[in-house]
C-alpha positions as CSV (number, residue, x, y, z in Angstrom):
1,X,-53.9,-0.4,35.9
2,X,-54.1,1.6,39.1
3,X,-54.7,-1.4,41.4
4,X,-51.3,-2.7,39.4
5,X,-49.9,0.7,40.2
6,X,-50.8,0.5,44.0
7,X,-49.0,-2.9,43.8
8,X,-45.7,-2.0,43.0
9,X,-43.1,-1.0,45.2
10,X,-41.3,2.3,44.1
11,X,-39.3,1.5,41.7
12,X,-41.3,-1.2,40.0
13,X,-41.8,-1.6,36.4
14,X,-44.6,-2.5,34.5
15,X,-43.4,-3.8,30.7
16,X,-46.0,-4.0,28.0
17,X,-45.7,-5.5,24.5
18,X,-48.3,-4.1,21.8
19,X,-48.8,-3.9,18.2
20,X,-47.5,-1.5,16.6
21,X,-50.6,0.9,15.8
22,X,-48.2,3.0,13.5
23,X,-48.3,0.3,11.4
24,X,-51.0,-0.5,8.9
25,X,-48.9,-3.4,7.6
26,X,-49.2,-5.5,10.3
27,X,-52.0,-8.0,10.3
28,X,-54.1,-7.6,13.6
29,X,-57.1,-6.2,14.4
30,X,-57.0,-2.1,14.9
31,X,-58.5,-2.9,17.9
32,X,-55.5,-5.4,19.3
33,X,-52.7,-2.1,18.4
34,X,-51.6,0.1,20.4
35,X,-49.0,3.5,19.7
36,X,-46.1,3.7,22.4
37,X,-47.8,7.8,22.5
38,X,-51.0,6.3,23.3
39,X,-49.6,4.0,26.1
40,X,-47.0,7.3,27.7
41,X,-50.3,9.1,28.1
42,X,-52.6,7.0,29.5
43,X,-49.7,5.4,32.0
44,X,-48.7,9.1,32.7
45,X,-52.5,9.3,34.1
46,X,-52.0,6.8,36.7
47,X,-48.7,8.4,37.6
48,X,-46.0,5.8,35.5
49,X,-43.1,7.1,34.0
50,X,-42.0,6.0,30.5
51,X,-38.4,4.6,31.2
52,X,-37.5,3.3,27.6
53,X,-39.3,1.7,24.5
54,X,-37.5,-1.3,23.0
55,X,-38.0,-1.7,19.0
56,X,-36.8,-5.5,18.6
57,X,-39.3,-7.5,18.0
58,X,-41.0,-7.3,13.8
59,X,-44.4,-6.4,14.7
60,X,-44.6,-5.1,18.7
61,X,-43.5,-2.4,21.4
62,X,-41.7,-3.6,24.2
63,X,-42.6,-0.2,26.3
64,X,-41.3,-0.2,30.2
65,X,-42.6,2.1,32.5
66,X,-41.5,2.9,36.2
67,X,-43.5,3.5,39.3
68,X,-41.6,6.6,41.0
69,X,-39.9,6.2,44.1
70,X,-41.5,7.9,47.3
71,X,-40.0,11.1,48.2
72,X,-38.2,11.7,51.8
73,X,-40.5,13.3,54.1
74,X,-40.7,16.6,54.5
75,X,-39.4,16.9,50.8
76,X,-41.4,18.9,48.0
């Protein structure tokens, strides 16, 4: 994900639809889920920001996240 990262411009998104881990209903493989809390944190790592989670679809996420914009120089 960080060479995806390093790709974007600022202000580009990265959208992901997963399983809903929270959901033992659904039937997928544990390991094919994945918890919109799980995905803030390890985007956060890589320095995405969590812009909204869409809850439309029966079974998935839809979870967007933002590269940030470059501050102006000389701005802290």
């Amino acid at each position: 994900m960080t060479k995806v990262r390093d790709a974007l411009n600022p202000g580009g998104r990265v959208v992901f639809v997963e399983y809903r881990k929270e959901d033992p209903e659904i039937p997928i493989k544990e390991a094919h889920k994945m918890s919109v809390d799980q995905l803030k944190k390890e985007m956060k790592a890589i320095g995405l920001v969590h812009l909204r989670t869409v809850e439309s679809l029966p079974w998935q996420h839809i979870v967007i996240f933002e590269k940030l914009k470059d501050k102006l120089p000389g701005v802290q």
